[in-house]
Structures are given as structure tokens and as C-alpha cells.
MDTraj code that builds the backbone (N, CA, C; nanometers):
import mdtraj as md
import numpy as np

residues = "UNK UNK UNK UNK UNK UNK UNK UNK UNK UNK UNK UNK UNK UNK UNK UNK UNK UNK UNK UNK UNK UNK UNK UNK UNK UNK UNK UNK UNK UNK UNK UNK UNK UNK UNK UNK UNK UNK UNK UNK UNK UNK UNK UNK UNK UNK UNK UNK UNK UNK UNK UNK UNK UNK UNK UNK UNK UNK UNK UNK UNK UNK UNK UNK UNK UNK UNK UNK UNK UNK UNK UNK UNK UNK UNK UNK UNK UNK UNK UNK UNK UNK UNK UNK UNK UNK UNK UNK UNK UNK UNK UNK UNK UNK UNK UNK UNK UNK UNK UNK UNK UNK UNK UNK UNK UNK UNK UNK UNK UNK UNK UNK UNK UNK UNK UNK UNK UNK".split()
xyz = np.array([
    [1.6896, -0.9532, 0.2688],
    [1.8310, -0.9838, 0.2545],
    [1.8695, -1.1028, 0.3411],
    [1.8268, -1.1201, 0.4462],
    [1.8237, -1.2276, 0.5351],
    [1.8124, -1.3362, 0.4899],
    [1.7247, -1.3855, 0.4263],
    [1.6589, -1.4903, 0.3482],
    [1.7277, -1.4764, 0.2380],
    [1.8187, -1.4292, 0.2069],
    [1.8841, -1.4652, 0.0510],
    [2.0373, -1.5075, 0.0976],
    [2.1072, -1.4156, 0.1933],
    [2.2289, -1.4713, 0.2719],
    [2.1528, -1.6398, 0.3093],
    [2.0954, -1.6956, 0.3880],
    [2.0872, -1.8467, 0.3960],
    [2.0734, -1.8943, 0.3078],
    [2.0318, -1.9085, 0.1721],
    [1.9903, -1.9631, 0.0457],
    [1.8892, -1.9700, -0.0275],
    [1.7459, -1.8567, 0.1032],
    [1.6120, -1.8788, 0.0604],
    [1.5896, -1.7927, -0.0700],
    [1.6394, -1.8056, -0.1536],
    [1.6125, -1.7341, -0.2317],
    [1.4571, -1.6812, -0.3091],
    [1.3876, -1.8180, -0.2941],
    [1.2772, -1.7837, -0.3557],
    [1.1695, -1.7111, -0.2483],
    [1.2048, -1.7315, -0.1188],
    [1.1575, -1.6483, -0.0083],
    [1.1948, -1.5035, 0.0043],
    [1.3456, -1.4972, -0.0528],
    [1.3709, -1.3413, -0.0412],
    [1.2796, -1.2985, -0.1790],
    [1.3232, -1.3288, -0.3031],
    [1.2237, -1.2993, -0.4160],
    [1.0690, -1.2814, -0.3926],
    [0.9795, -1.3282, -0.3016],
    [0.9083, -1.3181, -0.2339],
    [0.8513, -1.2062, -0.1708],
    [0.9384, -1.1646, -0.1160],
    [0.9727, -1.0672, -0.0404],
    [0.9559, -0.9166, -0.1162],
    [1.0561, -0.9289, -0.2387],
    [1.0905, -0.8382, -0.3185],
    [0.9595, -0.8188, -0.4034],
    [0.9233, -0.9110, -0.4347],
    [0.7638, -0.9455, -0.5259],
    [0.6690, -0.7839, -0.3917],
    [0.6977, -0.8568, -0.3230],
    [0.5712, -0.8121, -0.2266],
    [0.5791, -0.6395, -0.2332],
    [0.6899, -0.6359, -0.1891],
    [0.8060, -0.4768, -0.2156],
    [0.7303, -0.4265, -0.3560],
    [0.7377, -0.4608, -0.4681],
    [0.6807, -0.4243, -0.5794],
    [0.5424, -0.4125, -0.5677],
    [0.4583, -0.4783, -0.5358],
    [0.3384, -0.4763, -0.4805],
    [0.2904, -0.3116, -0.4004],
    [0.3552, -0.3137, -0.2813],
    [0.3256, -0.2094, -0.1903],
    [0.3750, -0.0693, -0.2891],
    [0.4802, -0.0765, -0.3519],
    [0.5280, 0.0564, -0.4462],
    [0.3864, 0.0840, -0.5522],
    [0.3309, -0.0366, -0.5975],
    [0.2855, 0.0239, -0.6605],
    [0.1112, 0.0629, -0.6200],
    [0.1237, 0.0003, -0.5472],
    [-0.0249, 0.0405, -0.4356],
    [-0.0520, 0.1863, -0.4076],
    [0.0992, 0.2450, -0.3387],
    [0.1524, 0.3926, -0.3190],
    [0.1307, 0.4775, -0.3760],
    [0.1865, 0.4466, -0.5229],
    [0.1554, 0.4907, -0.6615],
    [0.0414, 0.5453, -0.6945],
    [-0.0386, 0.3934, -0.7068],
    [-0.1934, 0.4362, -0.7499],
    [-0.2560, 0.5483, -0.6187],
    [-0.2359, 0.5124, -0.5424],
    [-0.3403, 0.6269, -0.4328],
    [-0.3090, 0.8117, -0.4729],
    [-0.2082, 0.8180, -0.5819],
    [-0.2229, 0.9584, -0.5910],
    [-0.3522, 0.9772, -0.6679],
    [-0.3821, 0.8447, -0.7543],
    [-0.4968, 0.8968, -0.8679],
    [-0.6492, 0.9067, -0.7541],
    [-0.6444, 0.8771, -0.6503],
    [-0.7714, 0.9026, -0.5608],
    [-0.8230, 0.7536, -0.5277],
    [-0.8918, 0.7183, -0.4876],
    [-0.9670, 0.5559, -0.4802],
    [-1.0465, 0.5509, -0.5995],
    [-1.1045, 0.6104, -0.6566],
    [-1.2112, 0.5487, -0.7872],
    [-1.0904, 0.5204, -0.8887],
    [-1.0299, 0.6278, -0.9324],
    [-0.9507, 0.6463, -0.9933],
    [-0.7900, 0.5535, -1.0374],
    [-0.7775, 0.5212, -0.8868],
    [-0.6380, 0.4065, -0.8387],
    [-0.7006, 0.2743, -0.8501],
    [-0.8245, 0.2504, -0.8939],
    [-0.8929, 0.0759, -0.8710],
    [-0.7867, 0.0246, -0.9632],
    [-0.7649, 0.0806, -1.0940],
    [-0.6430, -0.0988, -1.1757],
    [-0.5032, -0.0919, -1.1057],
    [-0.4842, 0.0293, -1.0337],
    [-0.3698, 0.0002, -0.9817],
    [-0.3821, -0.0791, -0.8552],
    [-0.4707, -0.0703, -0.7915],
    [-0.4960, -0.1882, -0.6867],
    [-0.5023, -0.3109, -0.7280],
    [-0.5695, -0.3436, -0.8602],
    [-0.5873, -0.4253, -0.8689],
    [-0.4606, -0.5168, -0.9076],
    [-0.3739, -0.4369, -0.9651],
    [-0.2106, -0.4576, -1.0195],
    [-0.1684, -0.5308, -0.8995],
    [-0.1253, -0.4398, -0.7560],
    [-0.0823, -0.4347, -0.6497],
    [-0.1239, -0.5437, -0.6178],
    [-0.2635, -0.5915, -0.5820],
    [-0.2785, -0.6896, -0.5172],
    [-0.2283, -0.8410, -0.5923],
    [-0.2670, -0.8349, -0.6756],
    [-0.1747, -0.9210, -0.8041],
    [-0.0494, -0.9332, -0.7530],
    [0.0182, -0.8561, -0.7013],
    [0.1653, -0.8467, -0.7144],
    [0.1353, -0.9483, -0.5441],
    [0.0943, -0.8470, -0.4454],
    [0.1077, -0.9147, -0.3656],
    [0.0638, -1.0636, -0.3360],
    [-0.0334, -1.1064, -0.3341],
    [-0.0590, -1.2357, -0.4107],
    [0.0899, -1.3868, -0.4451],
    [0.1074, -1.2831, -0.5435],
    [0.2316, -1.4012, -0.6127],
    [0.3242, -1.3725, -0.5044],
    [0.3465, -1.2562, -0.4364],
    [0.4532, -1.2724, -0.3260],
    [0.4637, -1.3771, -0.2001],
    [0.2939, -1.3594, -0.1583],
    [0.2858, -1.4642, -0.0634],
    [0.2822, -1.6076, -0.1090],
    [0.2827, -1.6640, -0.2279],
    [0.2743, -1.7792, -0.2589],
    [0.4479, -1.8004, -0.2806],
    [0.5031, -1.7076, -0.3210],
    [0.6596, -1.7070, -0.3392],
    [0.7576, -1.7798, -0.1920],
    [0.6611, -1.6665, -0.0847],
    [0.7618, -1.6504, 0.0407],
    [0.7309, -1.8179, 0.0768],
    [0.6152, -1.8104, 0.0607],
    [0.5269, -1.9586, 0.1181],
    [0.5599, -2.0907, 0.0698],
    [0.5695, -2.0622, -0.0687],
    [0.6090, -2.1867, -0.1514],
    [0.7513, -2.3286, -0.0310],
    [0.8694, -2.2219, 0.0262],
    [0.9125, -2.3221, 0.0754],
    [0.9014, -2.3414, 0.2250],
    [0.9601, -2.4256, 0.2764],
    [0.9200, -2.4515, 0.4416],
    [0.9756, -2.3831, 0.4985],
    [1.0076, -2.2121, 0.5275],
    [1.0240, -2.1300, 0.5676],
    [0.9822, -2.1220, 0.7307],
    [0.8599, -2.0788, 0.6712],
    [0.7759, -2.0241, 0.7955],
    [0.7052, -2.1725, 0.8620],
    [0.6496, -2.1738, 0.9743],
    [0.5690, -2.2199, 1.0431],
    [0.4673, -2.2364, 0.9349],
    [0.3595, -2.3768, 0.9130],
    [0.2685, -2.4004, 0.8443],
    [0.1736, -2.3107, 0.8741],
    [0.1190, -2.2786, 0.9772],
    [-0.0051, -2.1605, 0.9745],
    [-0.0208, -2.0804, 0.9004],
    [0.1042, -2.0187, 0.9238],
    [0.1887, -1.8834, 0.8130],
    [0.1577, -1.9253, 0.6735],
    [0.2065, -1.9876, 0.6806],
    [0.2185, -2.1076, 0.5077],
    [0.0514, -2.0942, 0.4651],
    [-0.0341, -2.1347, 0.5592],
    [-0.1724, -2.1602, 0.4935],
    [-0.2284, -2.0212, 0.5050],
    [-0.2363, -1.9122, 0.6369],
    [-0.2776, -1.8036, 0.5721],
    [-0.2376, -1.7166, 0.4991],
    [-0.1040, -1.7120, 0.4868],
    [-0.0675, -1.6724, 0.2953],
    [-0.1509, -1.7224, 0.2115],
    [-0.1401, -1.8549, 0.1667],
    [-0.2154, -1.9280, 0.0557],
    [-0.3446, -1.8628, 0.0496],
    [-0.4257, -1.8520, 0.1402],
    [-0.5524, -1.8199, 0.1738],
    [-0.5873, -1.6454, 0.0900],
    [-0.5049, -1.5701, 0.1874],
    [-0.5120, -1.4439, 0.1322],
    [-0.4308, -1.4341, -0.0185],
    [-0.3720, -1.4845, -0.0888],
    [-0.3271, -1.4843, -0.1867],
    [-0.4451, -1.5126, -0.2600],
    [-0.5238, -1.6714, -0.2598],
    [-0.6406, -1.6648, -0.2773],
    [-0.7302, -1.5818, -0.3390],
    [-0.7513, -1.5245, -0.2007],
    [-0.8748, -1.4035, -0.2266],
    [-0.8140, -1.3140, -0.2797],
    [-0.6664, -1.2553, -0.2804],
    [-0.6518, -1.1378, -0.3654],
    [-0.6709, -1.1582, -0.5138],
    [-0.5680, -1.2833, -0.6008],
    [-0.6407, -1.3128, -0.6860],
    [-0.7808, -1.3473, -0.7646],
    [-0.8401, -1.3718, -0.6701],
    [-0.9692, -1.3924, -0.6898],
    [-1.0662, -1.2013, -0.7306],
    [-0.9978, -1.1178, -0.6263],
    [-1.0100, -0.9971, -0.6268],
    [-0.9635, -0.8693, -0.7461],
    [-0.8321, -0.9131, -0.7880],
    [-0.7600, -0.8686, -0.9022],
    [-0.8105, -0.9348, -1.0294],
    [-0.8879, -1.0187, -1.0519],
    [-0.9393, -1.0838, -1.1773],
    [-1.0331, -1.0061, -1.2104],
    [-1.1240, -1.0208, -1.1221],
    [-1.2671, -0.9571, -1.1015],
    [-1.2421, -0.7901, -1.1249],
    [-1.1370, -0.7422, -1.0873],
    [-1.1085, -0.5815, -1.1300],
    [-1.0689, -0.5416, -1.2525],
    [-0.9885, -0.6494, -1.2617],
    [-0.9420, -0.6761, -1.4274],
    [-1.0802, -0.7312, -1.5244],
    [-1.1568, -0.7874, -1.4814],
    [-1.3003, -0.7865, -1.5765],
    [-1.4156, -0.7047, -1.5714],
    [-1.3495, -0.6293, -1.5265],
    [-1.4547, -0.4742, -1.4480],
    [-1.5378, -0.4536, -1.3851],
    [-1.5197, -0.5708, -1.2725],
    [-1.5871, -0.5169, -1.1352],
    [-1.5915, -0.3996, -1.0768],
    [-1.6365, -0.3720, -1.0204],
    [-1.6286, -0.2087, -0.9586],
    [-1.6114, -0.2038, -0.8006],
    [-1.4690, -0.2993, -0.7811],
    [-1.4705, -0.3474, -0.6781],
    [-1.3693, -0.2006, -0.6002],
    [-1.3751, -0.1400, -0.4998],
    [-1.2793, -0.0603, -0.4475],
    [-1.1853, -0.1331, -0.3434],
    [-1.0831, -0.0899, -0.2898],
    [-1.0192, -0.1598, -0.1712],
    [-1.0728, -0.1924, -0.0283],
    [-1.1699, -0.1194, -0.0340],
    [-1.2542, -0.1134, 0.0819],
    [-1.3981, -0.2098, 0.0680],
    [-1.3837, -0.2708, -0.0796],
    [-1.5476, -0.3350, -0.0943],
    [-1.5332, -0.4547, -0.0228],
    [-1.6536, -0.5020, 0.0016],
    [-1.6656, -0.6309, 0.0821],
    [-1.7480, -0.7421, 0.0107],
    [-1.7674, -0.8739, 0.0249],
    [-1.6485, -0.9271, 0.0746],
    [-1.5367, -0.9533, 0.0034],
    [-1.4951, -0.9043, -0.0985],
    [-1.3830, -0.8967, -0.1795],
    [-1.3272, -0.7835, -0.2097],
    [-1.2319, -0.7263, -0.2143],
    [-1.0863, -0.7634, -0.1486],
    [-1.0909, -0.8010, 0.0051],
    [-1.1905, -0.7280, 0.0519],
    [-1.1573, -0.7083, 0.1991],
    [-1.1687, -0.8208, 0.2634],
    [-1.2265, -0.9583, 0.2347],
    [-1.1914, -1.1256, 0.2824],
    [-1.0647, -1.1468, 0.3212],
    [-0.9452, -1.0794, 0.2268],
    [-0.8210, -1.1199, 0.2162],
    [-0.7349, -1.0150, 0.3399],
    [-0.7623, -0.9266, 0.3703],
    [-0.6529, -0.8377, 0.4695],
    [-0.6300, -0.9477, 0.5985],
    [-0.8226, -0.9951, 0.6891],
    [-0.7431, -1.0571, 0.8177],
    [-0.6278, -1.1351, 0.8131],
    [-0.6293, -1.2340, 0.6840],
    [-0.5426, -1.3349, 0.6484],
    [-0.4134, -1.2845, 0.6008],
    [-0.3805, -1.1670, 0.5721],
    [-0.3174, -1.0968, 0.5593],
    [-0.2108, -1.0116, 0.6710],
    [-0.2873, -1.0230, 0.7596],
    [-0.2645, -0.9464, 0.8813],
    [-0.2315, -1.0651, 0.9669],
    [-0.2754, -1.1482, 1.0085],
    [-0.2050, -1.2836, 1.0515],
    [-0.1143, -1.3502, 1.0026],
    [-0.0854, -1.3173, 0.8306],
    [0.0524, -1.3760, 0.7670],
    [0.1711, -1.2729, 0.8372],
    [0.1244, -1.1896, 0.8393],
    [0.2337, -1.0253, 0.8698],
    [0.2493, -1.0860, 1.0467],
    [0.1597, -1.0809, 1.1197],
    [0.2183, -1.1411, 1.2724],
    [0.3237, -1.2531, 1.2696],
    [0.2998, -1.3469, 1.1871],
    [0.4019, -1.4795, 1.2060],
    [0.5248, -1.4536, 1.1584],
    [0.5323, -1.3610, 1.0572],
    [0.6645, -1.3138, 0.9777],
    [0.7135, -1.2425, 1.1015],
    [0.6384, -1.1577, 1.1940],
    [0.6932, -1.0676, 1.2314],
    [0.7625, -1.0913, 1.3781],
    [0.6699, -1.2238, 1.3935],
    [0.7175, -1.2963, 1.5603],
    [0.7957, -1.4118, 1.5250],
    [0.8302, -1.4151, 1.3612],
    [0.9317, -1.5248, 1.3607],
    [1.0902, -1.4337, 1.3745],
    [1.0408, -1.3659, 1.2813],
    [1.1826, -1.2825, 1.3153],
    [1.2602, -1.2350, 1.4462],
    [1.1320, -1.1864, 1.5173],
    [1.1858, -1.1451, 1.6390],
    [1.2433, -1.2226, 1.7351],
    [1.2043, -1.3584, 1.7113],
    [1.2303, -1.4809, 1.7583],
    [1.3520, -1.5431, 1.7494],
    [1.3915, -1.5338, 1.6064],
    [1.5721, -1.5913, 1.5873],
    [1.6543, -1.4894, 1.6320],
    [1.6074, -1.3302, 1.6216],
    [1.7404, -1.2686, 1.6597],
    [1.7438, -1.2236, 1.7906],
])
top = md.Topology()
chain = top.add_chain()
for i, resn in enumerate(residues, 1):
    res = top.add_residue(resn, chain, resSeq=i)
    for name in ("N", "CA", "C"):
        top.add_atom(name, md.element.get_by_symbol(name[0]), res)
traj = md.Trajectory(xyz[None], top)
């Protein structure tokens, strides 16, 4: 909501993308891990286009900016491959699992930018 009160809109959409993402991640884990793989693979899809969304404008700090891109990357790269029936789980290596550190360092900068303006 923050990001849509200033005008970022395609950053809050972003945001919301990502939101859709994690719901449906949630989702799939009732069917078990073998079972939840296309819904991961959905999810990560989703998340993906979120970080290229939030990223797309000069928002964040460039770091931020490039390890989004990065893990977006590999998730797509990850969600294709599930979608052509890899037998990839969330836990396989090195794909999906390339994409979390970068993932986890996009989530610090979001999270020390925020804490930062207010």
C-alpha cells in the first residue's frame, strides 16, 4: 500500500503479484511435496514476474534490483523445466534451489529499506 500511495504503482502490483505467488505456494503444500510440484511450479512463476515487477522501476537500491533479476531468473528457468516435466521438487538442487539465496538477499534490502525511511 505504501508504494501505491507515492505512485509506485507497478512496484505495489509487484508486490501483490508476489502475494499471489506465496497464496498459492500455501495452497499446493496441502497436496504433500510430490504431489504440490505444478503448484510450485505455478508459485514460483508467480513469484518471478513479481520480482521483475517490484524491480522493473528505480525503487530499490540497484543490488536489490540485480538480485531480484537474478532469482527471478532462476525461478523461471525452474518453473519451465516443471512445466516440461522435470521432476524437479522445491528442495532439488541446483534448480530451484540456485534461486532462494538471491531471494533471501532481495527480502533483506526490501526489508532494511523500509526500516530505514520510517
Amino acid at each position: 500500500m505504501k508504494y501505491q500511495r507515492l505512485g509506485n504503482d507497478c512496484v505495489a502490483a509487484g508486490f501483490l503479484t508476489f502475494l499471489a505467488g506465496e497464496a498459492l505456494l500455501l495452497a499446493g503444500n496441502a497436496a504433500g511435496l510430490p504431489a504440490g510440484v505444478p503448484s510450485y511450479g505455478d508459485s514460483i512463476a508467480l513469484w518471478a514476474a513479481g520480482l521483475v515487477m517490484v524491480s522493473a522501476q528505480a525503487t530499490f537500491a540497484l543490488w536489490m534490483r540485480l538480485t531480484a533479476f537474478v532469482a527471478a531468473a532462476l525461478f523461471v528457468v525452474s518453473s519451465l523445466m516443471i512445466l516440461w516435466g522435470a521432476p524437479l521438487l522445491p528442495t532439488s538442487s541446483p534448480l530451484p534451489a540456485a534461486g532462494y539465496p538471491f531471494l533471501v538477499l532481495t527480502f533483506n534490502g526490501w526489508i532494511w529499506t523500509l526500516l530505514k525511511c520510517d
